[in-house]
N, C-alpha and C positions, 0 to 999 in steps of 0.2 A: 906415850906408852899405850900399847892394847892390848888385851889378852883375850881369849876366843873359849867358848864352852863347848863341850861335847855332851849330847844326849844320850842315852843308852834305853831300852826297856828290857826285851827279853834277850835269853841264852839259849841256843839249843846245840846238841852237836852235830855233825854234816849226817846229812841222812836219816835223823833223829825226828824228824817230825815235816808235814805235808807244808812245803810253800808256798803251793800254790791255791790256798783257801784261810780265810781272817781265822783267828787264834780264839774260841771262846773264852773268855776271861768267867776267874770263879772268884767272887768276892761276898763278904758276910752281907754286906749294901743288899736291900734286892734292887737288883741292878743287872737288868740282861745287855750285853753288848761283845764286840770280838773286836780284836787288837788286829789288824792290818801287819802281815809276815814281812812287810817292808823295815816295820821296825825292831824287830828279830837283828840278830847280831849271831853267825858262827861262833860258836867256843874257839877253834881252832883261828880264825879269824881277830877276836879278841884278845886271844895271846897275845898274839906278833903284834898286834897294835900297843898294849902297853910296853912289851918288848921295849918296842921303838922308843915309847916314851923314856922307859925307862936308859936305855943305849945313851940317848941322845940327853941323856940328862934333864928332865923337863922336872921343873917343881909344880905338884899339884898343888892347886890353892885352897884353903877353907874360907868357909862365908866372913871371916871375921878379917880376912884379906883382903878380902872385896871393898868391905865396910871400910878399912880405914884409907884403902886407897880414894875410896869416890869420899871420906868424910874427912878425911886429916893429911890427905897430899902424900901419901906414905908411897913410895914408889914399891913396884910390885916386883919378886926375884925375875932375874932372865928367863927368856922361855920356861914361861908359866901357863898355865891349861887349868882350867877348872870340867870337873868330872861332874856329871848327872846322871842319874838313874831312877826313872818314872815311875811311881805307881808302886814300889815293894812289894815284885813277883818275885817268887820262889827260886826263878832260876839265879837270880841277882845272888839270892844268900848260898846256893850250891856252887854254882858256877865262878859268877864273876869278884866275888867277897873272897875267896883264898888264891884270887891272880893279885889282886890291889893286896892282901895282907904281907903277901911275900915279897912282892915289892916295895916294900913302906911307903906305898900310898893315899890318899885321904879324897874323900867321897863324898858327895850329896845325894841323898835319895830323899825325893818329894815323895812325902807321906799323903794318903786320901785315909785316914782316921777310921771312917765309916767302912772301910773296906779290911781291915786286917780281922783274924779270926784268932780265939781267946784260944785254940787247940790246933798244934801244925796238922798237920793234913798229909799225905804222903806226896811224894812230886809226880805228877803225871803229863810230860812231854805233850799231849795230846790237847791240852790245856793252858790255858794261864791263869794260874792261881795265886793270890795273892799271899804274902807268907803272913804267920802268923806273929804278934808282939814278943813272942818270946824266941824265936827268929832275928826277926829285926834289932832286939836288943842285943842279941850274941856279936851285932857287926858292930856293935859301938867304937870298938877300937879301931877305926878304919872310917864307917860312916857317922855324918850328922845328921840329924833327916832336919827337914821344913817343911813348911805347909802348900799343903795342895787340897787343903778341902776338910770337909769332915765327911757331909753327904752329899756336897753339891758338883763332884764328879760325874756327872750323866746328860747325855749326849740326844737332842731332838731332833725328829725328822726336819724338822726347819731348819736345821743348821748351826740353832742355838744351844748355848748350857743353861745347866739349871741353876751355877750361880749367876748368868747373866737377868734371870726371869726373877728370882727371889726380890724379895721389898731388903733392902739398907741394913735395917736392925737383922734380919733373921740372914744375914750376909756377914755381919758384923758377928752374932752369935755363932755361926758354924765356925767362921774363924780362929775365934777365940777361943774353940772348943778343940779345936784342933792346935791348936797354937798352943795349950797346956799339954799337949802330949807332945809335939816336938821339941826339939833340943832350939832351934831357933824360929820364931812363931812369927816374924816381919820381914820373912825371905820366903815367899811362893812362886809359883808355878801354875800359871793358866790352864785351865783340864782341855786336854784336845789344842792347844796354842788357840784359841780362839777368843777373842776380844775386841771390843771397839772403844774410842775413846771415852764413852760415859763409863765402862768398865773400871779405866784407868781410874779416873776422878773418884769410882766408890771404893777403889783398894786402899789409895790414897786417904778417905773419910774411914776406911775398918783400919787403919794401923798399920799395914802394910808399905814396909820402904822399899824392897826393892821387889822385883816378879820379872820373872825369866817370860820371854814367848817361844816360841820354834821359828823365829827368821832365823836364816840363815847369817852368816856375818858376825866379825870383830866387835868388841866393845872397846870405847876408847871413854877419856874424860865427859866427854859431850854427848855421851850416847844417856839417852832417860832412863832412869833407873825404876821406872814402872813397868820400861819397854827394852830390857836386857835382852843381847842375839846368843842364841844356841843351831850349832849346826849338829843335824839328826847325822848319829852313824847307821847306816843303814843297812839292810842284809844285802852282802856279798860285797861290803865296800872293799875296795882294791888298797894296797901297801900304797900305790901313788895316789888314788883318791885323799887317803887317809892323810897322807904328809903333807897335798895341797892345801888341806884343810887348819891341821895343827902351825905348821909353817905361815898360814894366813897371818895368825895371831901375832909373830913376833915380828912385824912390819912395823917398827916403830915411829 
């Protein structure tokens, strides 16, 4: 059996915002960086995609699905899809939180701890700003968040992260710290999909059981559970992009 994840970050609606130049992200972190319109997602676009999911009857999974499949043999429903949602922007709790509610669907959003802001902010399209805790907790009935950091989300001209550079314990520490604010604190997500295997080896020494990347590709029994596939839905993905994708997954 395999089942396939979907990435998501931002919402906007068609014409609602410039494609063609990166998205400044606004976060409490000081923390300058911009989000790549690649990973933008149409509103109108992610209708019709859970539409589909929804049409075609697709059970979305929670992390605790995951868990007993890779931990106790549990086989997982038919066409099953696990959802993600990076980073907890703004546009996720406007936009894409009342398409998944109406559909009774169930959600992951990797949290960066260091990044959410103690007061909402008004939504400004022009932007990516990260929602505030009191945000994030209104999607409880729909999402669970996990760890993605607390402050070691930031990105160097080298090409490294900042949790790659930090010493073990202060690796171990942000985790942990972020890990008491999530609903499940041993399911992460690589900031930027970037990692190498000494990475792997110190997730594994902080507590961390399983960590999504951005490859592309199926999960199956045998795939490492430090090195989980997510395929990015990307701006302007096409209805038959999309189904080559979900349909990947149920190749048993």
């Amino acid at each position: 059996m395999s089942f396939n994840v979907l990435m998501y970050h931002e919402f906007r609606e068609s014409g609602g915002f410039d494609s063609t130049k990166p998205s400044t992200i606004s976060v409490t972190q000081q923390y300058q960086d911009a989000l790549p319109t690649v990973l933008f997602s149409y509103l109108d676009d992610f209708k019709a995609q859970m539409n589909y999911l929804k049409s075609e009857e697709y059970h979305t999974l929670t992390l605790q699905e995951i868990k007993d499949f890779y931990e106790k043999g549990v086989e997982l429903p038919e066409k099953s899809v696990l959802l993600t949602f990076d980073d907890a922007f703004q546009s996720v709790y406007k936009y894409a939180y009342p398409i998944l509610k109406d559909y009774g669907f169930h959600a992951i959003c990797f949290v960066v701890l260091g990044w959410l802001s103690q007061e909402t902010q008004p939504f400004d399209p022009n932007r990516s700003i990260v929602m505030s805790k009191q945000e994030l907790k209104k999607m409880q009935d729909v999402f669970e968040c996990a760890n993605h950091t607390t402050r070691l989300h930031m990105r160097h001209k080298d090409g490294t992260t900042e949790m790659q550079i930090t010493s073990l314990q202060e690796l171990k520490e942000d985790l942990a710290e972020c890990g008491e604010y999530v609903d499940v604190p041993d399911v992460f997500a690589y900031p930027f999909g970037i990692y190498q295997p000494s990475d792997v080896k110190r997730l594994a020494e902080s507590g961390i059981h399983y960590a999504f990347t951005t490859l592309p590709g199926v999960n199956i029994k045998e795939t490492p559970l430090l090195e989980l596939r997510r395929d990015t839905v990307t701006l302007g993905c096409t209805m038959e992009e999309f189904k080559t994708i979900v349909e990947r997954g149920q190749d048993n």
